[in-house]
C-alpha positions in Angstrom: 32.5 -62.8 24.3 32.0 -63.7 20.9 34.3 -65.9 18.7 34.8 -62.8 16.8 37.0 -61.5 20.1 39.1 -64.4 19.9 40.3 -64.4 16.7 43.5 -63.4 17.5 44.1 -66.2 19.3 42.9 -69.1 17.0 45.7 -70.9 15.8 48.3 -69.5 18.9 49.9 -71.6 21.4 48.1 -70.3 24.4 47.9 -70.6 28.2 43.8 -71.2 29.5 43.9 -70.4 33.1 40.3 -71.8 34.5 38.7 -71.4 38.1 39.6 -75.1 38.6 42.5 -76.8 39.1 44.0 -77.1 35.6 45.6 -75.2 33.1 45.5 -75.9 29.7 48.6 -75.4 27.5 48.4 -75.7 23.8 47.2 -74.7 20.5 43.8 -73.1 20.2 41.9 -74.6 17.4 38.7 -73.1 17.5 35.9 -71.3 19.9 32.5 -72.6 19.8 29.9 -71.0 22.0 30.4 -73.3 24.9 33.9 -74.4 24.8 37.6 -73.6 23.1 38.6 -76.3 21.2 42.6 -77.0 22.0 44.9 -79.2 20.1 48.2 -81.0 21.5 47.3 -79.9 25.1 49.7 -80.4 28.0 46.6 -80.8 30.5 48.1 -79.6 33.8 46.8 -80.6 37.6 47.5 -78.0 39.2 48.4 -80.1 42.4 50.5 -82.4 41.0 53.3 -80.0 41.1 55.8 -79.5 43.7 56.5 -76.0 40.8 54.0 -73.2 41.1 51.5 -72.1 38.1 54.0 -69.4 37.1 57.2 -71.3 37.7 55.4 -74.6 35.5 54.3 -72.0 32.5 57.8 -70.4 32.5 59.3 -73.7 32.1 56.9 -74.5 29.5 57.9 -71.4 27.5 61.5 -72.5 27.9 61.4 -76.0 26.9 58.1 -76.3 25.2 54.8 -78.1 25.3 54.7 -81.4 25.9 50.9 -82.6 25.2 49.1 -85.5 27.0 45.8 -84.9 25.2 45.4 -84.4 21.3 42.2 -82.6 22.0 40.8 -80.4 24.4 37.0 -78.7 25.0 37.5 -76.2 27.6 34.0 -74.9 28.8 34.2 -71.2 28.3 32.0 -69.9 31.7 35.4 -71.6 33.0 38.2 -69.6 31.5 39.4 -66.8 33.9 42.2 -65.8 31.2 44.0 -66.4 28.1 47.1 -65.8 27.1 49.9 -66.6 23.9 52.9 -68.5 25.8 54.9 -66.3 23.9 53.7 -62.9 25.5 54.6 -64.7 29.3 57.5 -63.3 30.8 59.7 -64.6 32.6 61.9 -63.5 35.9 
């Protein structure tokens, strides 16, 4: 995809799910043809949570994000999907 596809998204607080082990939680600056660029990212090791993905998202939604990483390049080819926090729902 082109950045022209995520334009929507530029400027969103948004959840990158990748096909490692982290998730990326912030603000998506821009998308270069290699990598989206995040600001204020929570940075999220997938297992170093006794809370599952969804339960840790969730949680973010509810209390917010709380960033350990000003900036974040997230290689592209790694991104299985993005979404706004704010269109997660909760249960």
């Amino acid at each position: 995809m082109d950045s022209a596809g995520w334009t929507a998204l530029v400027g969103q607080i948004v959840v990158v799910d990748t096909d490692s082990r982290f998730v990326y939680l912030g603000r998506l600056d821009r998308v270069e043809p290699d990598f989206l660029v995040m600001k204020d990212v929570d940075v999220h090791d997938r297992r170093e949570s006794p809370s599952t993905k969804e339960q840790y998202i969730m949680d973010t939604k509810k209390f917010g994000v709380k960033p350990n990483r000003k900036e974040v390049s997230v290689r592209v080819t790694m991104v299985v999907s993005v979404s706004k926090l704010d269109d997660i729902v909760g249960f």
